[in-house]
Backbone as CSV, one residue per row, in Angstrom:
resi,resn,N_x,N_y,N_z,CA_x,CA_y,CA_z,C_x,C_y,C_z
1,UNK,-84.342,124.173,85.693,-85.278,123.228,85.110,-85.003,123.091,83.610
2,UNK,-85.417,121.651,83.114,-84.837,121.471,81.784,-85.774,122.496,80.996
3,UNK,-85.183,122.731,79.659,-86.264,123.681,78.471,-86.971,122.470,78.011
4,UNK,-87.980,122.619,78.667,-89.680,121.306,77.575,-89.419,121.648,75.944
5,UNK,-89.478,122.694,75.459,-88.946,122.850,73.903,-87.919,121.732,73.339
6,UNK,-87.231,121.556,74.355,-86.255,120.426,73.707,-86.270,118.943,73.562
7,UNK,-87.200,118.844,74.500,-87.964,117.289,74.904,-88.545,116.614,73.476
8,UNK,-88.448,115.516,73.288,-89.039,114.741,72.252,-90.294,114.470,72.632
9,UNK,-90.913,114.230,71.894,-92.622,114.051,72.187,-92.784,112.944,73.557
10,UNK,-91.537,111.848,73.072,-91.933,110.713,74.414,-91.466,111.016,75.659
11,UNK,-90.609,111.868,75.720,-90.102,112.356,77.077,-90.799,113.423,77.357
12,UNK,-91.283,114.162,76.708,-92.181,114.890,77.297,-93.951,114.011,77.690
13,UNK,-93.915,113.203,77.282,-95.238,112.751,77.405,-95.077,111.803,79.127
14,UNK,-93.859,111.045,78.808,-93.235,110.201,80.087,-93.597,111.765,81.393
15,UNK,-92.933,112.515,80.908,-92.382,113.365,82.236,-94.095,113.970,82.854
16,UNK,-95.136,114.328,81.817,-96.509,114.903,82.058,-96.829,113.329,82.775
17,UNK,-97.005,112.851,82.784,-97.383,111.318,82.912,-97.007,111.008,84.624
18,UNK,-95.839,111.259,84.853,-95.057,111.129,86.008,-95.572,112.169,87.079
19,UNK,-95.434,113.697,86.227,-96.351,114.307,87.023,-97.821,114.614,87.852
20,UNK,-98.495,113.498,86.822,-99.886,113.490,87.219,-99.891,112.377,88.498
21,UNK,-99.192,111.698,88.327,-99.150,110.518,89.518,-98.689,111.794,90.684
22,UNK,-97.686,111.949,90.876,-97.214,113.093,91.897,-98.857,113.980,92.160
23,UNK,-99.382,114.506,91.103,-100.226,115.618,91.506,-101.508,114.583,92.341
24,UNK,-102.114,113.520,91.700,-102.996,112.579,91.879,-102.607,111.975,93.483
25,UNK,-101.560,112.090,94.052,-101.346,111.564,94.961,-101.645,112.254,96.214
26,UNK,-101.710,113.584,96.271,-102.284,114.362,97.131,-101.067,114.486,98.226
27,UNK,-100.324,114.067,97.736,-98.983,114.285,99.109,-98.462,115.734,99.234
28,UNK,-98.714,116.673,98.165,-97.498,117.466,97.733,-98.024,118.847,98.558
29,UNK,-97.296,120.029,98.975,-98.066,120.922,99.399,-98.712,121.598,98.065
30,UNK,-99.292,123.022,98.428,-100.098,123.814,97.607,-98.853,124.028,96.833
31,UNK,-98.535,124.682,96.981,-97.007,125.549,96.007,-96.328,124.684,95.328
32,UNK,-96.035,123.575,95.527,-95.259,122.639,94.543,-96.558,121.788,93.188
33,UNK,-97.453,122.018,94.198,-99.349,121.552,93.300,-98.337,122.571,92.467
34,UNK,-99.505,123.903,92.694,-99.282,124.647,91.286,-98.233,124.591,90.096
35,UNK,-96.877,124.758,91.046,-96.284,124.475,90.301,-95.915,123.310,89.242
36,UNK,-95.874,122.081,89.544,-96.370,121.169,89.101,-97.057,121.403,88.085
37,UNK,-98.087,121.676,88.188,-99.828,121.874,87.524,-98.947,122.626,86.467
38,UNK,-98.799,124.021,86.440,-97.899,124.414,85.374,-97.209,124.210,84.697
39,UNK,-96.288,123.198,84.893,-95.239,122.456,84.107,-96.028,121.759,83.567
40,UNK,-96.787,120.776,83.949,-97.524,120.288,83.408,-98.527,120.719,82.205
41,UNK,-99.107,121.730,82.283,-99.663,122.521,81.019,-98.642,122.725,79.811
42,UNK,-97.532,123.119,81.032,-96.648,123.616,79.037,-95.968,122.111,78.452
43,UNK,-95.898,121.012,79.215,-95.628,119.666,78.698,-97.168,118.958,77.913
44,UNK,-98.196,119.360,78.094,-98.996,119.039,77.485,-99.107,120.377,76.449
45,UNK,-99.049,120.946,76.004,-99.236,121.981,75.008,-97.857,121.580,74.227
46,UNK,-96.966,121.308,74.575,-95.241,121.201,73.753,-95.988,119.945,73.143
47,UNK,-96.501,118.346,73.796,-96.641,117.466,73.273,-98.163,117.594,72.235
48,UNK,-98.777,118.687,72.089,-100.160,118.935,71.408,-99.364,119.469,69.693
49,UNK,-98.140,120.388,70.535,-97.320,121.047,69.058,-96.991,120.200,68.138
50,UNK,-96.326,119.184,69.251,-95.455,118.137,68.427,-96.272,117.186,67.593
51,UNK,-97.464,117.109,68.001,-98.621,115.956,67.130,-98.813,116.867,65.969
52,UNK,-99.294,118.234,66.263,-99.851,119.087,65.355,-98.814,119.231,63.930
53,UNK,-97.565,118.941,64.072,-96.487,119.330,63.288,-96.262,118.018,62.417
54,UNK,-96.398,116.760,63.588,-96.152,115.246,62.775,-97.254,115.170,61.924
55,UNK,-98.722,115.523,62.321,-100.003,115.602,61.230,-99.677,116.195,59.917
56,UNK,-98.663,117.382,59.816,-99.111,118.545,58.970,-97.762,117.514,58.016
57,UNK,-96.894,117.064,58.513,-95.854,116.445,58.163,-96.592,115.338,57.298
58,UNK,-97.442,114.569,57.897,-98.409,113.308,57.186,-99.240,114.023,55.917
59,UNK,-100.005,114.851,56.146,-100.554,115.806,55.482,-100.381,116.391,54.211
60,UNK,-99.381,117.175,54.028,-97.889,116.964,52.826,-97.591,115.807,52.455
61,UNK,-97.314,114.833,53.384,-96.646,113.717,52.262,-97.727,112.603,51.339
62,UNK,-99.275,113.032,52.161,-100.311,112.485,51.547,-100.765,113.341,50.677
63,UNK,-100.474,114.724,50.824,-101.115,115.280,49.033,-99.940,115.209,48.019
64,UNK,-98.469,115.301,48.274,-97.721,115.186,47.434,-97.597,113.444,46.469
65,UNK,-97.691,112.611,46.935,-98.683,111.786,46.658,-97.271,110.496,47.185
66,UNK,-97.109,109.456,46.497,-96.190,108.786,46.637,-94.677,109.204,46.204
67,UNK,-93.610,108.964,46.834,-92.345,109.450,46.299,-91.474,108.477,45.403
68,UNK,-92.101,107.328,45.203,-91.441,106.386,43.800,-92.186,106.733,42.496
């Protein structure tokens, strides 16, 4: 399975996204659910990092003030 660490915010958001349709669909057995369900947590926590980091990124460049 790919490393989610490496995923860009939109591919990780695409791939959580994709998964919920799969989980929402009720086709899947129990064991692939969970699993699923899990991947899914750490693709939503990787894409929570990645906001948290672009904020802190905005954050800095709004107290450092303008760069001209």
């Amino acid at each position: 399975m790919e490393d989610i660490t490496k995923l860009s915010y939109e591919a990780a958001y695409q791939q959580l996204e994709a998964l919920v349709a799969q989980l929402e669909s009720g086709a899947l057995p129990l064991e692939e659910s969970v699993a699923l369900y899990e991947r899914g947590q750490r693709l939503a926590a990787h894409c929570q990092a990645l906001l948290e980091e672009a904020e802190l990124k905005i954050k800095t460049v709004d107290e450092t003030g303008p760069l001209l």
